[in-house]
C-alpha positions in Angstrom: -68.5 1.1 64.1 -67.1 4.1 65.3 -69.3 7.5 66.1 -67.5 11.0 66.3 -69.3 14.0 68.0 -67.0 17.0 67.7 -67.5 20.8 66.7 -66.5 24.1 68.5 -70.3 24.1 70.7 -68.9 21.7 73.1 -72.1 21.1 75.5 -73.5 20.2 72.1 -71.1 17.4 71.4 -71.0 15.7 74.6 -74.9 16.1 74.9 -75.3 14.0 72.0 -73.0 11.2 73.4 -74.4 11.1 75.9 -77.7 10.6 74.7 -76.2 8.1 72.4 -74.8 5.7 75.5 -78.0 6.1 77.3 -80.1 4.9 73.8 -77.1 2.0 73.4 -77.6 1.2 77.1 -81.7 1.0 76.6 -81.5 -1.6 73.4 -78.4 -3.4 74.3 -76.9 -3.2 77.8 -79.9 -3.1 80.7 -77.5 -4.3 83.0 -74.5 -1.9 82.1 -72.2 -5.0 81.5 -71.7 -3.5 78.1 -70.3 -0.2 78.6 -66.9 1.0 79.1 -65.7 4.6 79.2 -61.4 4.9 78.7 -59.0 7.4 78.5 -58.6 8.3 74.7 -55.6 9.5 74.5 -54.0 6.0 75.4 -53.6 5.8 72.0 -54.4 3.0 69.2 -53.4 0.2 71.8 -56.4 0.5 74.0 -58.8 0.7 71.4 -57.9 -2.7 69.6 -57.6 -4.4 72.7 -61.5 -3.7 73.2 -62.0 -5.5 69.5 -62.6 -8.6 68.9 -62.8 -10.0 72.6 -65.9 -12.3 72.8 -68.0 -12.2 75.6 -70.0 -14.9 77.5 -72.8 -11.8 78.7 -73.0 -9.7 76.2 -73.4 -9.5 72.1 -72.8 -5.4 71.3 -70.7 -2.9 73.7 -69.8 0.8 73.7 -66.6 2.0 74.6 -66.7 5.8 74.9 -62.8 7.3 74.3 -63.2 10.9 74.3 -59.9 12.5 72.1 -58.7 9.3 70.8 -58.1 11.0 67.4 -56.7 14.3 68.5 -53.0 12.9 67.9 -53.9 9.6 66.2 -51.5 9.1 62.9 -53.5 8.7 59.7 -51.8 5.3 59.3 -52.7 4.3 62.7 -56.9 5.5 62.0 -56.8 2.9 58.9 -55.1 0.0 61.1 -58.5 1.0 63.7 -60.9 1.5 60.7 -60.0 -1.9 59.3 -60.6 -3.5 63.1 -63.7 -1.7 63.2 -65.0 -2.9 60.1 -63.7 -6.8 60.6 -65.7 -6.8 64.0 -68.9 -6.2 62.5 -70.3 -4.0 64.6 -70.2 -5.6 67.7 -67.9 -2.9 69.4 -68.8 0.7 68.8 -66.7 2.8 69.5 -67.9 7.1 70.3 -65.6 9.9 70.9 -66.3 13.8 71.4 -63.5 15.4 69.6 -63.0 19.0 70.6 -61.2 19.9 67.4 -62.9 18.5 64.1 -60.6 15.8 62.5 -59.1 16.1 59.8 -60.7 14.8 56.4 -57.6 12.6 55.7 -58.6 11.1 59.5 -62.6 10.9 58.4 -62.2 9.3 55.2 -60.1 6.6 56.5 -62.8 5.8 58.9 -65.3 5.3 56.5 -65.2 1.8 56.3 -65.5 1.2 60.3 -68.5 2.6 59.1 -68.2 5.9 60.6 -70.9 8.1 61.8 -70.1 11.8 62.5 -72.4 14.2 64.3 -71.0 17.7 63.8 -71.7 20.5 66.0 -70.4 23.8 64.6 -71.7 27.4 67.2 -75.2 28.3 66.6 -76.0 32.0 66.2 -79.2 33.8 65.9 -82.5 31.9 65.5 -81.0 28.2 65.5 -79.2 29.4 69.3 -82.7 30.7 70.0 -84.5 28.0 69.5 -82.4 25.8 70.8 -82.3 27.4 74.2 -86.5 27.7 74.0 -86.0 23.9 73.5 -83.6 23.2 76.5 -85.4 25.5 79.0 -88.9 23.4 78.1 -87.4 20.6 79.5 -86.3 22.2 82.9 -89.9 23.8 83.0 -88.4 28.0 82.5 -90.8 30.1 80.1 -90.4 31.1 77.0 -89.6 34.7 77.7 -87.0 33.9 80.2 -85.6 31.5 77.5 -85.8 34.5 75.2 -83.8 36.7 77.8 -81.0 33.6 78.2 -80.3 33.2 74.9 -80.3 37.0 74.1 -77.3 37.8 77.0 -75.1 34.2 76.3 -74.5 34.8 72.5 -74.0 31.9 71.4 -72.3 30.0 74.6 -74.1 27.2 75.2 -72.8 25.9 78.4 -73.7 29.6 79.9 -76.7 29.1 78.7 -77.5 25.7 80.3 -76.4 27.4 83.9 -78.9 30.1 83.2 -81.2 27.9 82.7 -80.8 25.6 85.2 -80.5 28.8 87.8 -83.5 29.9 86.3 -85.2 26.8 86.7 -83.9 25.9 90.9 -85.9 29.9 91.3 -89.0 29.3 89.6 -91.5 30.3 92.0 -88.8 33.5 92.8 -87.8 35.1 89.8 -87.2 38.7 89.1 -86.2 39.1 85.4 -85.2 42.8 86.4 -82.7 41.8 88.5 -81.4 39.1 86.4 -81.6 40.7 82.6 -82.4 44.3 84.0 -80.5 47.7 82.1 -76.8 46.9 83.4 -76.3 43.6 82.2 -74.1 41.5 83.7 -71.7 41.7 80.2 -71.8 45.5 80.7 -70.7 44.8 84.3 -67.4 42.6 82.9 -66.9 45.3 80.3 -66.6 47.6 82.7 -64.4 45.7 85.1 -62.2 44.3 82.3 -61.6 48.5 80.8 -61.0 49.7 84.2 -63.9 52.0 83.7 -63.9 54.6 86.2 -67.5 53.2 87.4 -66.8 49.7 87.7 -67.4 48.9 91.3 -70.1 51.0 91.0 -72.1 49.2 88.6 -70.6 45.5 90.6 -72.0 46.8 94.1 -75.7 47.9 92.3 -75.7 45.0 90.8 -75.4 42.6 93.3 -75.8 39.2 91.5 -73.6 36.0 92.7 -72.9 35.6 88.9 -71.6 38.9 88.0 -68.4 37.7 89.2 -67.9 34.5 86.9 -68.5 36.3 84.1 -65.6 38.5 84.6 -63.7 35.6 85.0 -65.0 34.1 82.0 -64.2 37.3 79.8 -61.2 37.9 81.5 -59.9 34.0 80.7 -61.3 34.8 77.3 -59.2 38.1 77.0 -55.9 36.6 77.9 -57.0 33.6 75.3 -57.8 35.7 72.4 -54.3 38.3 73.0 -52.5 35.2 72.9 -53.7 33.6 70.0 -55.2 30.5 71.7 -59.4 31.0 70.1 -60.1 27.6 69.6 -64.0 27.2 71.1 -64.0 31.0 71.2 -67.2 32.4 69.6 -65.9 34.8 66.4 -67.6 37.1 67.7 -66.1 37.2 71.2 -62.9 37.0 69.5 -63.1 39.7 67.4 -64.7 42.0 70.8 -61.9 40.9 73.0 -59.5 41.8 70.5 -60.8 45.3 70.3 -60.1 45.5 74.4 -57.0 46.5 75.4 -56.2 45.3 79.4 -53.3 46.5 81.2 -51.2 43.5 82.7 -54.0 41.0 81.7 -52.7 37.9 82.9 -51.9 39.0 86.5 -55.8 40.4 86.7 -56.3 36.9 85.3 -54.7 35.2 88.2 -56.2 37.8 90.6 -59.8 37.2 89.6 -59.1 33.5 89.8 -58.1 34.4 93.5 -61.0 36.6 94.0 -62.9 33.6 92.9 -61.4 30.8 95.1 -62.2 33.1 98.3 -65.3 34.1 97.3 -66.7 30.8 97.5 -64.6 29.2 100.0 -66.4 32.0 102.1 -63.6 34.1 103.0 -64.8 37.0 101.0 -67.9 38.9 101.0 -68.9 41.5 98.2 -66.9 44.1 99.9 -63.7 41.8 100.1 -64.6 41.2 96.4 -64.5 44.7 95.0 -61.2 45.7 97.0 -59.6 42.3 96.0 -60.5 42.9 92.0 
């Protein structure tokens, strides 16, 4: 058997398989004698050599190998599908695939049997609800959820650090300063357009996550003007693409600077604006 988690939400996927190993772990492998986590790119070797060995302790085992289909030829997935399908089940193999496979990849893993858990962005009501969801469990309201999943758009693993944020302040929250007029977006906007106002609106601000947001935006700038939008929201794509940033990838490399001081302590907000 082989499981596949992939899609462009990426918490998503590897949320889900990991919640799979933990629910093989629960039926099958108390002792964790059963589970094995490789490198997937390794290739077709290092799967098959996890088929079909017998042991003394334990009947079923897991062997997680994140990307082992990325490059994997088609004739190669049908020599692993056939494997798959002669051991009966008692190895399962689960991968989070960052890109989806290809059909030509999925159909020959049919057989194995294959089970494929797809997780494509969520926009709108479905990201909504999902963050109301993930916020329950961390013990954050409802409204604050509402605020979260408003401001992230879409990113799920921004999301999750909101939330979890949110959730380490709960008995010390202020939802102006968090979600108040000048967002923090408007704040990365500005810095990323060279706005006239920009360190302005960063000193007023003062919120210890203002500045990776302009690194994320700024990474996702230099990403979109060079083509590379895999795992980019459309809609980010299509925003960043309607920016235009002077000498993009040395502000790039200077945020990440800004960054690496900034939390190694060297900088303080002052440092920070001068720096950026």
């Amino acid at each position: 058997m082989i499981i596949v988690c992939s899609g462009p939400d990426t918490y998503r996927a590897r949320e889900k398989a990991r919640e799979l190993v933990a629910a093989f772990r629960n039926k099958h492998d108390s002792e964790g004698l059963a589970t094995e986590i490789i490198d997937g790119t390794e290739g077709i070797t290092a799967l098959l050599s996890r088929l079909g060995s017998a042991s003394l302790f334990v009947k079923k085992k897991i062997v997680r190998a994140d990307g082992c289909l990325d490059k994997m030829k088609v004739a190669d997935v049908r020599i692993l599908a056939s494997k798959l399908q002669a051991d009966k089940d008692n190895t399962v193999i689960l991968t989070v695939e960052d890109k989806e496979p290809v059909k030509k990849t999925l159909d020959a893993l049919k057989i194995a049997p294959l089970f494929h858990y797809e997780h494509p962005v969520q926009m709108g009501y479905a990201f909504k609800n999902w963050v109301r969801e993930q916020a329950g469990k961390f013990g954050v309201d409802t409204r604050t959820a509402d605020r979260i999943g408003e401001y992230t758009d879409g990113d799920s693993w921004f999301a999750m650090s909101e939330i979890q944020k949110q959730s380490a302040n709960l008995h010390d929250v202020d939802l102006k300063k968090c979600f108040g007029d000048a967002s923090v977006f408007d704040i990365a906007d500005a810095v990323l357009s060279e706005a006239k106002t920009w360190r302005t609106k960063l000193a007023d601000f003062k919120d210890e996550g203002s500045l990776n947001v302009v690194l994320a935006q700024m990474r996702s700038y230099t990403r979109a003007d060079e083509g590379f939008t895999d795992g980019l929201h459309p809609y980010v794509v299509k925003k960043m693409r309607g920016l235009s940033v002077s000498e993009s990838e040395k502000r790039f490399l200077c945020t990440l600077r800004v960054m690496v001081l900034s939390r190694s302590g060297y900088s303080g907000t002052n440092e920070t604006e001068s720096l950026l």
